[in-house]
N, C-alpha and C positions, 0 to 999 in steps of 0.2 A: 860300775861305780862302787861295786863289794869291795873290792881291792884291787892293787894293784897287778896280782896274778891274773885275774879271773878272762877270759874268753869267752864268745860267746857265737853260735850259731841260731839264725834267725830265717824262716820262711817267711814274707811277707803275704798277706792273704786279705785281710776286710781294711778298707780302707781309716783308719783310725787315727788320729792324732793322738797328744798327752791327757785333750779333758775334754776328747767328743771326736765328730764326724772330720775327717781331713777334708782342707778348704783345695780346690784346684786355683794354681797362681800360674798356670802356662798353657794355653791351648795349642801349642805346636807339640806336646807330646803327646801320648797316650794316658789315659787316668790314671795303668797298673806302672807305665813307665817312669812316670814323675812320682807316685807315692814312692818305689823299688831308690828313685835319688835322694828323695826324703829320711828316707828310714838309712841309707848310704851316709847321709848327712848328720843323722844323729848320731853315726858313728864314730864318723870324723872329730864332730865338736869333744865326745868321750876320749879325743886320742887315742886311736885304734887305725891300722891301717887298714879300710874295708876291702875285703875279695869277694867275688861275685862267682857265684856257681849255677850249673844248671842242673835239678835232681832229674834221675832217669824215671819220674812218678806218672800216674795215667791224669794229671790235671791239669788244668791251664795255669796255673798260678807255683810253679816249679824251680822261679829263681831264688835262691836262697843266699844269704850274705851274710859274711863268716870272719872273724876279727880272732886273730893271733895274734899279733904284734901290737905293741902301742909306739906312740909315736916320738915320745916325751922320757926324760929317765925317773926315777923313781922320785928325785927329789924334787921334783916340779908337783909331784900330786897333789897340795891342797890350791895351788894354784891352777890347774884343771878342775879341780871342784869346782871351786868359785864361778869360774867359764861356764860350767854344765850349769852350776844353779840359776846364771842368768841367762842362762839358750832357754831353760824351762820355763820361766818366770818372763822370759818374751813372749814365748809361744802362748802360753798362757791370755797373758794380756791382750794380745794380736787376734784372741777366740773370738771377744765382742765385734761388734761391723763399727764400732764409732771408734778403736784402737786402730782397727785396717786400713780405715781412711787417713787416719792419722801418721802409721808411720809403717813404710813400703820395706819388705824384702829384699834382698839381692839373692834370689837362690843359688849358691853355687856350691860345687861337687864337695871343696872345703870349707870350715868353719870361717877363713879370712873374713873379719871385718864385723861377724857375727856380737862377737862379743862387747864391741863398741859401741855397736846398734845398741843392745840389750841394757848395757848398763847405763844411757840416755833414762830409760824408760822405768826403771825402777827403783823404786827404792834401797837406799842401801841394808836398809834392815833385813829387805827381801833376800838381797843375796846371799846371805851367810846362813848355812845350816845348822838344824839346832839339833844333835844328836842323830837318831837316821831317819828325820822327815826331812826326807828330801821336798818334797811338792806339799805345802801344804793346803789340804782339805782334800787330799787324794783315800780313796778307802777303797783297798787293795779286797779282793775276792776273797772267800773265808777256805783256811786249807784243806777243809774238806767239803768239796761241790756239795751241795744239797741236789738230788736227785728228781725233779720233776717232770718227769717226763710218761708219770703210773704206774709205773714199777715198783713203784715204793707203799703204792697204797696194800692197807691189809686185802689179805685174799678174801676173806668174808664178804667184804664191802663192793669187789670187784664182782664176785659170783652173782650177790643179790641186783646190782646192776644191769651183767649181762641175762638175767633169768630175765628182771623187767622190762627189758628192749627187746626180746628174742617175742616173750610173751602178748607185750605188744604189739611188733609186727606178724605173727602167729594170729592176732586176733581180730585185727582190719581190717580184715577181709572174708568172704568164706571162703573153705577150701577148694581147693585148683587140681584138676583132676591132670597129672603130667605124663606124657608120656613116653618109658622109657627104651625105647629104641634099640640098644644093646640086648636088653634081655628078650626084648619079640613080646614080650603085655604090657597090659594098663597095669601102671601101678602108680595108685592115689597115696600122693605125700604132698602135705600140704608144706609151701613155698612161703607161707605167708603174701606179707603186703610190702611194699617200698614206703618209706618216709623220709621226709626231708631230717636234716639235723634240726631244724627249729622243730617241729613237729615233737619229736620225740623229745627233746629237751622240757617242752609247753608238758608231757605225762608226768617228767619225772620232778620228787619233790625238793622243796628248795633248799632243803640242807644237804640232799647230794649233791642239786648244779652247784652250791657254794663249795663243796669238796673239790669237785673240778677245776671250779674256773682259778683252784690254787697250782694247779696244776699248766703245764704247758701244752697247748693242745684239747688240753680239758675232753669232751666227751667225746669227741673223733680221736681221738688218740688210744682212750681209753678202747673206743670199738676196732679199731684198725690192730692193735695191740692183740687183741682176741680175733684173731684171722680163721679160727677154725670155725666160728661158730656168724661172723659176720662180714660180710663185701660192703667195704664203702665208696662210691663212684657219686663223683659230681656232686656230693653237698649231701646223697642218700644214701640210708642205709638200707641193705638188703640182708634177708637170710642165706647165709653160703650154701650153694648145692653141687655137694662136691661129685657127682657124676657129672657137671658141667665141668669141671675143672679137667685140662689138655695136658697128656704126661707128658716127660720132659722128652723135646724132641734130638737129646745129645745121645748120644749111644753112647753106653757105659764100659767099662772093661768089665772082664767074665767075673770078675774076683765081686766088683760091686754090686751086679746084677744078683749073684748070688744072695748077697747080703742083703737083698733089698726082696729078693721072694722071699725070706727068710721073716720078714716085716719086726724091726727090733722095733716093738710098740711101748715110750717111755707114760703114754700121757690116753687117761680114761677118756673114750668119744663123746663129747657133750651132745649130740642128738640120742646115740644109745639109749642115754640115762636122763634125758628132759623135754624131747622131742616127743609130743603124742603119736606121733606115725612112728618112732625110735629114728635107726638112719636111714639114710635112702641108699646106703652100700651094704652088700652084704659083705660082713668079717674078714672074708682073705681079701676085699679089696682096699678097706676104709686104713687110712694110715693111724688110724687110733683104736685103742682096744676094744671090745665090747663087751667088759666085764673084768673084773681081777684076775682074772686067770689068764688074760693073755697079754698083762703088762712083765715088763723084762726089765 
């Protein structure tokens, strides 16, 4: 609807209408198959000849629909507006369940008939646009995503986090005397204790869970985020113990192998430097440094 030039390629993926959840109106297709004629449809009403393709991608949701051509010449375009502003301004109206009862679809592959429907239904003031609001009361995503997902929070904030959850489960328990197998002795490193997420939330204080819960994922996100230092499984969290951790069972080529005795270390061991046992690996095996002098 930019212009007249414009094209456009489209993966269809979450089932979504223009101002919510997409409603199913067919049970003899499939759910992905009728939204893929849906979104085909809103092609059509735009005047575009819709093509259907299938990406060579690793997902299930791989057909993609792709509009070169339009269907109309150029001087029919505010007359295709007008069509689009009242396909939208149905659709719209059709969200509520007292519009649905009232007035029935004909789904079909083209807009035919569409527009007649539409224009029963609304007003005329509705159909004409008033500069580029197309839909109004739509509010479009800001162009720059905001980042929530902890990434974003200062590192200060994160560290004191991870020291008070580490510290905490370090401290539920007494120490667990482990034994490590590989090397042929006892060696006592304490493992700490497991907690649930509620658990550990109920320690921490409320202006950090408030930090969080701005966040997506909030405090499991935040631990799964920090994977060197935490295993989170089934709602708890535990201390990672990275001699339990299984190398990778792919055989590498010689060149990587190489590079990988080599251990390019970018990132300081968080047991080394916080753990009271330090780590439970020694230096050439931990994939993190043990000191400044063996970061690269």
């Amino acid at each position: 609807r930019s212009s007249y030039s414009c094209c456009y390629f489209v993966l269809p993926c979450c089932f979504f209408d223009f101002h919510g959840k997409y409603s199913r109106r067919q049970s003899k297709k499939t759910q992905y198959r009728e939204y893929l004629d849906f979104v085909a449809q809103v092609g059509f009403v735009c005047g575009f000849h819709v093509e259907e393709d299938c990406l060579r991608i690793p997902s299930t949701k791989r057909v993609s629909l792709i509009g070169k051509n339009r269907t109309y010449p150029p001087t029919e375009s505010a007359l295709i507006d007008k069509q689009i502003t009242q396909f939208i301004n149905n659709r719209r109206t059709c969200a509520g369940i007292t519009c649905e009862r009232r007035v029935e679809f004909n789904h079909k592959d083209h807009c035919d008939g569409l527009c007649e429907e539409a224009g029963s239904e609304v007003p005329e003031d509705e159909t004409e646009t008033t500069g580029t609001t197309w839909m109004p009361g739509f509010q479009p995503r800001e162009k720059v995503e905001q980042i929530r997902n902890c990434a974003s929070l200062p590192r200060e904030f994160v560290d004191e986090v991870v020291l008070n959850v580490a510290n905490l489960l370090l401290n539920a328990a007494p120490q667990k005397s482990c034994s490590d197998m590989q090397s042929g002795y006892m060696n006592s490193w304490n493992q700490g204790e497991s907690l649930s997420l509620k658990e550990v939330a109920e320690h921490l204080n409320k202006e950090t869970l408030k930090r969080l819960k701005s966040e997506y994922g909030g405090l499991q996100t935040l631990l799964k985020n920090n994977h060197q230092v935490f295993e989170v499984l089934n709602g708890r969290v535990h201390i990672r113990d990275w001699r339990k951790e299984k190398p990778s069972s792919k055989t590498k080529p010689e060149v990587k192998r190489r590079l990988s005795a080599e251990a390019f270390k970018t990132r300081l061991c968080w047991f080394f430097i916080h753990h009271p046992d330090g780590c439970s690996l020694p230096s050439e095996s931990c994939p993190y440094a043990h000191g400044t002098e063996e970061l690269r």
